[in-house]
C-alpha angles and dihedrals in degrees: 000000000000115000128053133334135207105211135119093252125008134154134268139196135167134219104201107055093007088244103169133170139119120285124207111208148098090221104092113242123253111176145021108273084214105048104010094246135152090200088106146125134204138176136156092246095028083122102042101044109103113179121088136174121205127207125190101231108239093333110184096053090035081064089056110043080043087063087034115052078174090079102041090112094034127110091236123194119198100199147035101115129126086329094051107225143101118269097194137337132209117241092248086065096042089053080072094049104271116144128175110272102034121131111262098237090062094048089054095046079050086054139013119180087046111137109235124214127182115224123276100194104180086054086054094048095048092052091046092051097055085050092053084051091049081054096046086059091064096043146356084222095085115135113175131217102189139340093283096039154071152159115221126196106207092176110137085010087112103101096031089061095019085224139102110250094249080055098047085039086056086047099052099039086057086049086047092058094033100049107019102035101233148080146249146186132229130212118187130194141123098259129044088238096065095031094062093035075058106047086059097050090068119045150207104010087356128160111201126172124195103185110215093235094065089030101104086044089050090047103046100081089047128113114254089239088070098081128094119257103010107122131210102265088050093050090048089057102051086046084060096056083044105252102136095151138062087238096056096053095051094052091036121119100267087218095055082048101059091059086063093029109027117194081351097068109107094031088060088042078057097049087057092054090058088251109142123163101168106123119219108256122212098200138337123250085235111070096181153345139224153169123199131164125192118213128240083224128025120265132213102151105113094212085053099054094045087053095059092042085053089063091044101049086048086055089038091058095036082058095043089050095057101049086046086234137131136184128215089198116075120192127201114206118201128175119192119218090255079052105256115156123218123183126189113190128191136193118206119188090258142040119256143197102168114120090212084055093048090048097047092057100031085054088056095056095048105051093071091057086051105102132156085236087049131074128165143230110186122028122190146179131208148182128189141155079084116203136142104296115277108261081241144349121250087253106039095107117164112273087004125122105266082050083061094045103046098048087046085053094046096045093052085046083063099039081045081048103052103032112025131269091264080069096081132025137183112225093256084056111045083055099048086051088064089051118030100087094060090042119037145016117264104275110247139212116244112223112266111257 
């Protein structure tokens, strides 16, 4: 793990001038033999170890204290807007107890003289997407999880850098700061899992490492809720039956697991084990994914209309779910009656595959086209920028109303799965069922791209 290491020859590297070389002896090491700093870090593998994970440090408020020099020695607060909670939150403002998700009330009452800022997500986007590229300069192996973070495999990247990865990893992180303006943590392992347990044990602008060889020791005394992709309900289950640790889930009874952790069981044990053989994936065959339906009359009833994106949205995510996939682009498809064609796209932080949350956004994209001069004979939804589900959703908070939401939505998926879609209707779309075959064509799948 990150620190110091006793050992006859480890590795070294320092942060503050990227010295880096091999040191053979059994006194740990204190300071950089170049510039005399104890910003270092060793570790026997530090120069083997190939998998990272970057996260973009408090990204939201580093944007804007980025556009607003004004704020750099604020307490800042994203959020807090029609949903009520904090996006994200500077570390000035954490250090008062502030934390993403909370209600907005309570941050304020945190702190008060927080600046709050409500989201500007097409600035975020821009600024993550000249990080990603940062990133793409290192390896072709870059698969995103949201707009703020990835995981890299540097693995074979040697020669091309002439440089180790923890070396290339220091580099990019000090381009990061210099030509974007913010910052970033690393965290570096042999497996995703550690390496994104690791970005989140040194921040802001941190640099962790977790080798694969101390990794089950390291992760025995950790709460279960530190592994990546294990969600909350899982973790309150497994609280029920009494496995809080990491320990206690790799020595558990596998049979006494599956009732908190189903078909997943033994790949979660694993987890804990620090076992993790899911590859980094550059990109997906499938670019994206859509559903669209054109009327055998034209439409510009907005009930109407939001009745038919609603179908499509439920066959969308049906679709999305299959496949284990989730986009964090949604694209409305509208076709006038003299066949234009106008598309509204929107990015939200985190992928997403529910089809409330499809519908929500693709209904606020829709309302706008809806005018009493324009009618409409094709209607589609969309979803692209493809990877593996977010682990939550900004505003899936326990007992909140996404949770709700989102157990109501699993629990029709596996009524839908046993008996059939035509089991459970909303009321959209009971009454679309009695008049869709005199009215429309039957709604299609667009090949996935």
């Amino acid at each position: 793990m990150a620190g110091l290491q006793e050992t006859a020859a480890y590795a070294m590297l320092c942060r503050n001038c990227g010295t880096a070389g091999h040191v053979g002896s059994a006194v740990p090491l204190t300071a950089c033999p170049s510039c005399q700093s104890n910003h270092i870090r060793t570790h026997p593998d530090l120069f083997t170890l190939t998998i990272a994970h970057i996260d973009c440090d408090a990204f939201f408020a580093s944007v804007e204290k980025l556009d607003n020099p004004a704020l750099a020695d604020r307490p800042v607060i994203v959020g807090g807007g029609d949903r009520g909670v904090v996006a994200a939150a500077c570390y000035i403002a954490r250090q008062f107890g502030v934390r993403s998700a909370m209600p907005a009330w309570q941050a304020l009452k945190k702190c008060p003289d927080a600046v709050v800022i409500r989201p500007r997500m097409s600035r975020y986007v821009d600024i993550g997407q000249q990080v990603r590229d940062k990133m793409l300069s290192l390896t072709p192996l870059v698969q995103p999880l949201s707009i703020d973070e990835a995981f890299l495999d540097l693995a074979g990247t040697q020669k091309l850098h002439r440089a180790s990865p923890a070396e290339a990893l220091h580099r990019l992180q000090q381009e990061i700061k210099r030509d974007i303006g913010i910052s970033v943590s690393v965290g570096l392992s042999g497996t995703k899992s550690l390496a994104k347990m690791a970005s989140d044990r040194d921040k802001p602008d941190g640099f962790f490492v977790i080798g694969t060889r101390e990794a089950a020791a390291w992760l025995a005394p950790q709460p279960v809720s530190v592994l990546y992709g294990v969600g909350k309900s899982a973790i309150a289950r497994l609280d029920a039956i009494g496995v809080f640790t990491c320990h206690d889930l790799a020595e558990g009874d596998p049979k006494a697991l599956s009732t908190a952790l189903g078909s997943q069981t033994i790949t979660v044990m694993n987890l804990a084990k620090g076992i993790d053989p899911r590859p980094v994936v550059s990109e997906r065959e499938t670019k994206s994914i859509s559903n669209e339906t054109t009327f055998a009359k034209d439409l510009s009833d907005l009930a109407a209309l939001e009745t038919e994106l609603e179908f499509l949205c439920q066959k969308l995510s049906a679709r999305l779910k299959a496949k284990q996939l989730a986009g964090s682009t949604v694209t409305l498809k509208l076709k006038r009656s003299n066949h234009r064609i106008i598309s509204r796209s929107r990015t939200v932080p985190s992928r997403i595959d529910k089809a409330y949350h499809l519908f929500d956004i693709g209904r606020e994209l829709l309302r706008p086209e809806v005018k009493k001069s324009n009618s409409y004979r094709l209607i589609g939804i969309g979803v692209d920028n493809l990877g593996e589900p977010s682990e939550a959703r900004l505003f899936d908070l326990e007992g909140g109303d996404d949770d709700k939401r989102n157990r109501l939505e699993a629990a029709v998926d596996q009524l839908h799965g046993k008996m059939g879609i035509e089991a459970l209707r909303t009321g959209r779309q009971f009454a679309r069922a009695h008049n869709r075959s005199a009215q429309q064509k039957p709604a299609k799948d667009k090949p996935d791209h």
